[in-house]
Phi, psi and omega in degrees: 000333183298341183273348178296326159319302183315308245279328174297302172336277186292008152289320186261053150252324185291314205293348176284310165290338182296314203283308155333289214295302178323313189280304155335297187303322190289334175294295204299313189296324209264355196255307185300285181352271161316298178339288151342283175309305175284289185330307150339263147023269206282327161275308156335298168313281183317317178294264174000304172274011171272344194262281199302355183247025179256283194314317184271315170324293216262357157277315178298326165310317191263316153351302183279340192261334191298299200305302152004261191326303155335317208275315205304297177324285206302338157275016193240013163264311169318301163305318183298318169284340177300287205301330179275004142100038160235068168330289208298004191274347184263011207277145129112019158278150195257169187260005134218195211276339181288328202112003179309320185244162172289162162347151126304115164318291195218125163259160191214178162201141160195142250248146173263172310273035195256000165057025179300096197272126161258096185270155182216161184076229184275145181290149196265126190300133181324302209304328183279007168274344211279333165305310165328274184339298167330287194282352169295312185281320177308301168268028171250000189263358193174092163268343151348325189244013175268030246217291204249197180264119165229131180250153194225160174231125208229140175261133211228094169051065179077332180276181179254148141246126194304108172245122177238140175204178169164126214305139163262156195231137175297199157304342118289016172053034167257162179287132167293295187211160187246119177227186159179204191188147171240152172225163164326155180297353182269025154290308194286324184315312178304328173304304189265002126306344156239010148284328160318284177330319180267303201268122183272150193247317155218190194339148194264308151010300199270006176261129152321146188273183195031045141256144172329121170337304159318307212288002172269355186218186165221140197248128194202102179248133187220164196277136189308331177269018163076033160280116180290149167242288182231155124218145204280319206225129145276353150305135201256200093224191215253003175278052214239126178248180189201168157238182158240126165293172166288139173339326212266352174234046175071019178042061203256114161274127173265153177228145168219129176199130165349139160288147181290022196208318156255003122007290169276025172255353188281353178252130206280125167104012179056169203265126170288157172297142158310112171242018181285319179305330171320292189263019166257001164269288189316324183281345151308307176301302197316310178290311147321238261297309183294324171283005197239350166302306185286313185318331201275319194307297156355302169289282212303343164339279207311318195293321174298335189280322167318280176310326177295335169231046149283326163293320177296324189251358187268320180300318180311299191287339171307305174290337169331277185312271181003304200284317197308298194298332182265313175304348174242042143253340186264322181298331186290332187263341190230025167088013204258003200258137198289321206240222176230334187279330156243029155264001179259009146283326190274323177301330165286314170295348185270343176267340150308315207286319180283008179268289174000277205281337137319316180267336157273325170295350186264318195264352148333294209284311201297298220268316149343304155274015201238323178288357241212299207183135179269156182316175187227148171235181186226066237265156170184177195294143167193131170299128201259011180266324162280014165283293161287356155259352152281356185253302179310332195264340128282008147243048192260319167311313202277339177286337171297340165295294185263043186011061151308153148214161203244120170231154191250129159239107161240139172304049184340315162286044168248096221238172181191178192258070211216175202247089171007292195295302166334298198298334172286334193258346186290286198320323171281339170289002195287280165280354149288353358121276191296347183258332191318278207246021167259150164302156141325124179095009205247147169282114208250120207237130188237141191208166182196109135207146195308076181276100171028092193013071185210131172277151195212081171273117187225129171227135177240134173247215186200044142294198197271349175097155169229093289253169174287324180283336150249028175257045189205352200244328189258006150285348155285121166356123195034071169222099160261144147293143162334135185275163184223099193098212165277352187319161191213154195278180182213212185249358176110340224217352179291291195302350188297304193286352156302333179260313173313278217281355161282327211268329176287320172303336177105358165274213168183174205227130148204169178254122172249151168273162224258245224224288236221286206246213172244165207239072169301115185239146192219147145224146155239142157286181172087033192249172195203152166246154193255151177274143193079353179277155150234169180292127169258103191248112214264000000 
């Protein structure tokens, strides 16, 4: 049995490490997890901006070919009117035959190379002659780039304006005359609205049936100085690529990215979810479970070293008596007593030690069954000084053993709705309690009396007292004080059951300081005083 203390230790010692080593693993599964998770993640992300550098590669392809077409109509109107010698004849022509591009504004012609411009419609603002000019000396200093239809975009008092032209070239392919024309931004707008529209940008696989070509993504074309021209969605997300068209269409930037909402049907199983917060809440609980495992381990410790040595002082106070009742029955069985007085000393001691020990086997049984379930009382009318003054007059041997003495102030009219049998085991733990942990020789004062129908049982000894800080604590199960002196311990458990059988009454117990020593105080409700009794003082 000597081996048992270690043998626990190291079991809650395995059971601790068991439990650490557990919480590692779950940190490791839960790290593995995210891990996981972000990868997962992180090729989604990568699939999603692969769709969108697809989408803008194959807007910028189809961009150029709309624009392409636009420009070609509104100049091949233009020319048409030139040539019937009604320039203004080209004004309010759309730029191709669907409605794809905007009005003709302004028409223009102009003789090479002396760059002489003749204009129709609306007046052309300097900045698109001083753009004229320009692309007139550029391209005669460099006809290589003097060859197609080109477009620009010039901004005019903050707005951007659609500028289109293009050279005619003789039989050696140099330019003759120059002719275009300007219009509004909903030329370019109109283009990629009905290419948005028409054209799916990517795979038809990946379009829900009967949705809109389109409708998985948002689209967005500006101008090289960041001037919006279209967009299809104001919903963004952040998985988004863009191109440039070529100079010759105004160097125009596009943009494309997943709508934030259709962004996981472009993935096959959807874009995962964020799962740190999950799992740094599980490795939290995980963690809980586990510090309240060790807290738990910790308590059942405590409670064994308690019970051990509740077991320790219940033997102790056992053998005590014991030894006593068996050397003077055994001095009574073999004759050894000299005189009659003093066997009839040994007859006493044998009947203290057996008092004694009634009262420890009562308070076993009692905390025993209060721990199982609480106890039940039995309350009825009862006068409460001839209740204290048979319990002071049967312990008057055993406090006579630590040369004590027991005095009384008690209220003789004071009766009360109490269980007898309670009130005798509080009173005796009461004082045993006060001899216990008082010096030898000390006066130990027991009072009753009726504070406004509350009964007020109190003993006070004249020991070291009781600290502020353990007077709410020795009323717990196996919580004794430090011994002091000759004071001799007891099992833990007397005031615990002092406070249980005051608390079945509807009362309570505390410790106060007293005069001397400390002052053990109990009220119950429900007392009266009874007429014709008077105070009795011992």
């Amino acid at each position: 049995m000597w081996r048992m203390p270690g043998l626990r230790r190291s079991r809650s010692t395995f059971i601790v490490m068991l439990l650490i080593a557990t919480l590692a693993l779950t940190a490791g599964l839960a790290y593995e997890a995210q891990q996981a998770v972000r990868s997962h993640r992180a090729t989604a992300e990568t699939v999603l901006r692969d769709y969108s550098a697809f989408a803008a590669w194959e807007l910028t392809r189809l961009g150029r070919q709309h624009l392409l077409e636009a420009m070609n109509h509104g100049l091949g109107a233009v020319r048409a009117a030139h040539r019937a010698g009604r320039l203004s004849a080209a004004i309010g022509t759309a730029g191709c035959h669907s409605g794809c591009g905007g009005p003709v504004v302004s028409a223009f012609h102009a003789t090479l190379p002396d760059a002489r411009f003749s204009f129709a419609g609306a007046p052309v603002d300097p900045a698109v002659r001083s753009l004229l000019i320009e692309a007139v000396q550029h391209g005669l200093r460099n006809p290589d780039d003097f060859t197609c239809p080109t477009l620009k975009m010039v901004s005019v008092n903050g707005t951007p304006v659609t500028v289109v032209w293009t050279p005619s070239l003789d039989r050696n392919n140099q330019p003759v005359d120059l002719i275009g024309f300007v219009s509004d931004p909903a030329f370019v707008t109109r283009v990629f609205e009905n290419l948005v529209r028409l054209d799916p940008l990517l795979p038809p696989s990946l379009v829900p049936a009967g949705a809109s070509p389109n409708s998985a993504l948002a689209i967005r074309v500006s101008t090289p100085d960041d001037h919006e021209l279209f967009e299809s969605s104001p919903e963004w997300s952040t998985y988004q690529a863009g191109g440039t068209l070529p100079r010759a269409f105004g160097s125009l930037e596009v943009a494309v990215a997943p709508r934030p909402g259709a962004a996981g049907g472009l993935v096959i199983g959807g874009l995962p979810r964020e799962r740190l917060p999950l799992v740094v809440g599980l490795l939290a609980l995980t963690a809980g479970l586990v510090v309240i495992a060790v807290v738990q381990l910790r308590r059942e410790a405590e409670i064994s070293r308690l019970r051990s040595d509740f077991v320790s002082g219940v033997s102790h106070e056992l053998r005590t008596p014991l030894a006593q009742i068996r050397m003077f029955t055994e001095t009574l069985l073999l004759g050894r007593v000299r005189n009659e007085t003093e066997g009839r000393r040994s007859l006493e001691i044998i009947a203290r030690e057996a008092h004694r020990l009634a009262q420890l086997v009562e308070n076993v049984l009692l905390f025993s069954r209060g721990e199982r379930r609480a106890p039940e009382i039995r309350r009825e009318s009862a006068r409460l000084a001839p209740i204290v003054a048979d319990v002071v007059e049967s312990f008057a041997p055993l406090a006579g053993a630590r040369q004590a003495r027991v005095t009384t102030a008690v209220d003789g009219t004071v009766s009360g709705n109490v269980d007898s049998g309670a009130v005798r085991q509080i009173l005796l733990n009461l004082l045993d309690n006060a001899v216990k942990y008082g010096p030898a020789g000390q006066t130990v004062t027991v009072s009753l009396r009726l504070a406004d129908d509350v009964l007020r049982l109190a003993v006070e000894d004249e020991g070291p007292g009781v600290g502020p800080q353990d007077a709410e604590r020795i009323f717990q199960p196996f919580n004794r004080l430090p011994r002091q002196g000759n004071a001799t311990g007891g099992t833990g458990i007397g005031l615990a059951i002092v406070r249980q059988l005051t608390e079945l009454h509807g009362g309570h117990a505390w410790v106060e300081p007293g005069a001397r020593g400390a002052r053990f105080v109990v009220e119950i409700p429900g007392a009266w005083r009874e007429s014709g009794a008077s105070t009795a003082v011992a």
